[in-house]
N, C-alpha and C positions, 0 to 999 in steps of 0.2 A: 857696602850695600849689597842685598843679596841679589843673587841672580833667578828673576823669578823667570814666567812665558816666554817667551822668546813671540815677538810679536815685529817680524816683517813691514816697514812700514812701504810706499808706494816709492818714495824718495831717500829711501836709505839703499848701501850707507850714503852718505856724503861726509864734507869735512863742515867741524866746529870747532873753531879758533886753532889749537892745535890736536882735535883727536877725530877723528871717525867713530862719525855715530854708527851702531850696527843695527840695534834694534830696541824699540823701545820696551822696556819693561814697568813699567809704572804710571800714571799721572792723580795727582790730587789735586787737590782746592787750589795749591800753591805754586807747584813746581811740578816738573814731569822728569823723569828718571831715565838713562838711557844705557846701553850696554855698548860698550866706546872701547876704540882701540890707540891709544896715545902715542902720536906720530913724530914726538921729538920731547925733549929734555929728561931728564932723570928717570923717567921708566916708559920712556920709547919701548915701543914695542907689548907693553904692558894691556891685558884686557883692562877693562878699570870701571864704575861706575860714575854716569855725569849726569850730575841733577841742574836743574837749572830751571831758573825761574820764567812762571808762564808768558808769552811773548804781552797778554795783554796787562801783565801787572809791573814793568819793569819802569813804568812810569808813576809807581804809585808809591811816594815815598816809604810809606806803614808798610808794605811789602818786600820793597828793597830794604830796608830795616833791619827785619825779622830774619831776611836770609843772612844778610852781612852776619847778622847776631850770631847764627847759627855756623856762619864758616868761621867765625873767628875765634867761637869759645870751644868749636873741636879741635880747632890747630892747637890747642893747651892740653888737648887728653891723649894720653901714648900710654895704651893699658891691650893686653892681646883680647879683650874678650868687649872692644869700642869698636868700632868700624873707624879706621885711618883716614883722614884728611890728606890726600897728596898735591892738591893743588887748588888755589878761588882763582878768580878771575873773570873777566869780560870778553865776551864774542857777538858779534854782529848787534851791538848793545843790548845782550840778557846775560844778568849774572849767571855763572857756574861754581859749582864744587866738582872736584875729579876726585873720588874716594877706591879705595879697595873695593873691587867685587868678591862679594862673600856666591861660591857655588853651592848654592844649595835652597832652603825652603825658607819662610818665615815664619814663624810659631804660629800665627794666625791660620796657615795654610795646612800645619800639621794637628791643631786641634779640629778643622772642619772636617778632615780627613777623618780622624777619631769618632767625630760624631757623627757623619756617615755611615759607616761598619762600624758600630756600637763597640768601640774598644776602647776600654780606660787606658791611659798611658801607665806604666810601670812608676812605681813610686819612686824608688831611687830616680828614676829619670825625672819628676818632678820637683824632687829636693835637689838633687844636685844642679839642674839646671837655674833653680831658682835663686841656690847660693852664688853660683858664680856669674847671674846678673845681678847680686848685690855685691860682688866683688868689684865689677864694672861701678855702679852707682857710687861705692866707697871712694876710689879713685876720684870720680867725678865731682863729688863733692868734697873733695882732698882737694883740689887743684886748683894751684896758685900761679901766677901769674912773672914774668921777667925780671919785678920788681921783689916778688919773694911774699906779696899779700895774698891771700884768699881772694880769689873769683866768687865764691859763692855760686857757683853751676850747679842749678837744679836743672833733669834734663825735661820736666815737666809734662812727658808724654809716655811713662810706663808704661807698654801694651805688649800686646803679642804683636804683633802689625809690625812691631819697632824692636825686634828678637831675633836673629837671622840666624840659623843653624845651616853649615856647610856640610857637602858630603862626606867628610871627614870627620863630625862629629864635633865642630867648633863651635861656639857659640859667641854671637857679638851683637852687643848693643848700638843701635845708632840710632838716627833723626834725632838731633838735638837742636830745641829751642824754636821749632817751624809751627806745628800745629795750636789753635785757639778753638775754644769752643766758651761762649758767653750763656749765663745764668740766665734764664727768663724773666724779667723785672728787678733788676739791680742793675745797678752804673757799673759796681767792678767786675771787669773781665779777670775770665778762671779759663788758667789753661790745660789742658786734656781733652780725654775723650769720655764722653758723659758718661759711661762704665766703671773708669775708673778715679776720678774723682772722689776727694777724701771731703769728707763737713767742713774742716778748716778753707780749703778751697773752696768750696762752694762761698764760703763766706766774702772771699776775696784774698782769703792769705795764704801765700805759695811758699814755703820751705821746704828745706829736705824731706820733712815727714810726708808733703805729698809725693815722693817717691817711693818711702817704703809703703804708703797705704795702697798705691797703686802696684807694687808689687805683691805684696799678700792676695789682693784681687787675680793675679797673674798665678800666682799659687793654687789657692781656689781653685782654679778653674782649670789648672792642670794636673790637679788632687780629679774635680768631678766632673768636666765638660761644661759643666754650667757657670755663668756670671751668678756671684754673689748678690747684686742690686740689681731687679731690672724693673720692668715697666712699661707700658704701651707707648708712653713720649718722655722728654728728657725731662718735664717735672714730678711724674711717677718715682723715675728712676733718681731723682735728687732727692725726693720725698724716704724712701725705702734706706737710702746712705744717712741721712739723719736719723731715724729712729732704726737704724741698725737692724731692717726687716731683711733675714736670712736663714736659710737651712742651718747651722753647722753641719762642717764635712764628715762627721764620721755617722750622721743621720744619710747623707749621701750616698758615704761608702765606707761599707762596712769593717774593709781591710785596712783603714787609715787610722794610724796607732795615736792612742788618747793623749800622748806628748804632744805629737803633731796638730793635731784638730785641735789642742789648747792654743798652742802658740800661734795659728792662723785667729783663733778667738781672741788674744790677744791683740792681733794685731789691728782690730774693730773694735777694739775698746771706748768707751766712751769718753773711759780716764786716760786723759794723754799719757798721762806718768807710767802706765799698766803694757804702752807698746814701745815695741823697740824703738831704742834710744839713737839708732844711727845706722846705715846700713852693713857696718865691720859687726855690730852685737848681735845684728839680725841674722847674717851669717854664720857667725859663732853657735848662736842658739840652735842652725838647720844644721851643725858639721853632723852631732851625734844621732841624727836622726833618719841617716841613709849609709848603707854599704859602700864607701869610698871602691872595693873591689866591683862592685856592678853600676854606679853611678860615674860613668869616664865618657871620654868623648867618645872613644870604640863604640861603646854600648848605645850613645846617642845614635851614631851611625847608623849602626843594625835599625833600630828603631825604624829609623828614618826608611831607609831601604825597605826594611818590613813592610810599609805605610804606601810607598809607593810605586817599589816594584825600580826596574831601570828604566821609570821615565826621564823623560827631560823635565830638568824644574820649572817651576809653575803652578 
């Protein structure tokens, strides 16, 4: 989990369960996130991330649910570019997860950044970052279980928000399985974030392809700064995913090479058959399309550095 603000609270640190809260760095709909110091067993001493569910929802079946869901199908994923699961559990009766703290930013943070001081990101930085959260995803939707079956792990929240790039230039996917976002007038719930949201989903049907449609969105957007589908409310922007209403990227930018701007169009195809078939071919398709010499973590690094100077993250 990354390490974003560093945000001081009145009552920290104190202790929770086994770790020192230090400060909080997160809260959402769901769970609030905290920058913790783990005060005994296998990585005593260790900073770490502890999420943990909101003290008013830990009585609410559907919420203890969704977390349980969420610590139990990452303790199956062991891939360096996932955010690590090191410990679930209960303290003062609200579930926790203890994760790896990632130092550094969240994609979300370094594209706002970007569009502040009008700076495209470097392309290789956007192909290669993009491949090796489909390496992540691959993995993910690889991952079988004790018994040697398919999980079937889709992580159903592709975003930047959910991208955590280290000072060093690493790049890890996490939140798996927490966030819901429901369709305006349908029974089936779809989960994502209304951005990035593929038509099959919206329909009600969640497979891996709503992974890779929410990545090429992910892509997009770190091709131009801008969301692929938007809209004033979430049925504009469902509206726009259906009839495929978008720029292509190389009307955006100019320097984005006509392979590339294809296969992002591919991936908005209408014809399922026409996008990638799983996120190992989606990869495959990004290798020949960036400088493996300038597309590294180093180079993520600088970037990053570049973007914000030696602050503290956040």
């Amino acid at each position: 989990m990354r390490r974003a603000a560093v945000t001081p609270l009145p009552n920290l640190p104190r202790c929770f369960g086994g770790y020192e809260l230090v400060s909080l760095l997160g809260r959402g709909g769901m769970a609030e996130v905290y920058r913790a110091r783990a005060l005994e067993g296998a990585h005593r001493g260790w900073e770490v991330a502890v999420k943990r569910l909101l003290p008013q929802l830990h009585l609410e079946p559907e919420s203890e649910a969704l977390f349980a869901r969420e610590a139990a199908l990452s303790r199956f994923l062991d891939h360096p570019s996932i955010v690590k699961v090191l410990d679930v559990g209960r303290a003062e009766g609200q579930a926790y997860i203890a994760m790896e703290l990632v130092d550094g930013r969240d994609l979300a943070q370094i594209l706002r950044r970007c569009r502040q001081r009008h700076i495209l990101l470097p392309l290789d930085f956007a192909v290669y970052l993009t491949r090796v959260l489909l390496d992540a995803l691959a993995h993910a939707h690889a991952a079988v279980g004790p018994d040697g079956q398919p999980l079937g792990i889709i992580h159903c929240d592709v975003s930047p928000s959910n991208l955590f790039i280290s000072r060093v230039g690493e790049i890890k996917l996490g939140d798996f399985g927490v966030a819901r976002a429901r369709v305006a007038g349908r029974d089936a719930e779809v989960i994502g974030k209304t951005f990035y949201l593929s038509p099959e989903a919206l329909a009600g049907e969640v497979t891996a392809e709503a992974d890779l449609w929410a990545t090429t969105v992910v892509l997009y957007e770190l091709l131009t700064l801008q969301r692929p589908f938007t809209g004033s409310s979430p049925d504009e922007v469902f509206t726009a995913v259906r009839e495929r209403r978008h720029a292509p990227v190389h009307v955006l930018r100019k320097d984005v090479p006509a392979a590339l701007s294809r296969l992002v169009e591919q991936g908005f195809s209408r014809d399922r058959a026409e996008r990638p078939r799983s996120a190992e071919s989606f990869a495959q398709a990004l290798a020949p399309l960036y400088d493996e010499r300038v597309g590294t973590p180093l180079a993520i690094a600088a970037v990053v550095r570049g973007l914000f100077g030696a602050q503290e993250p956040g």
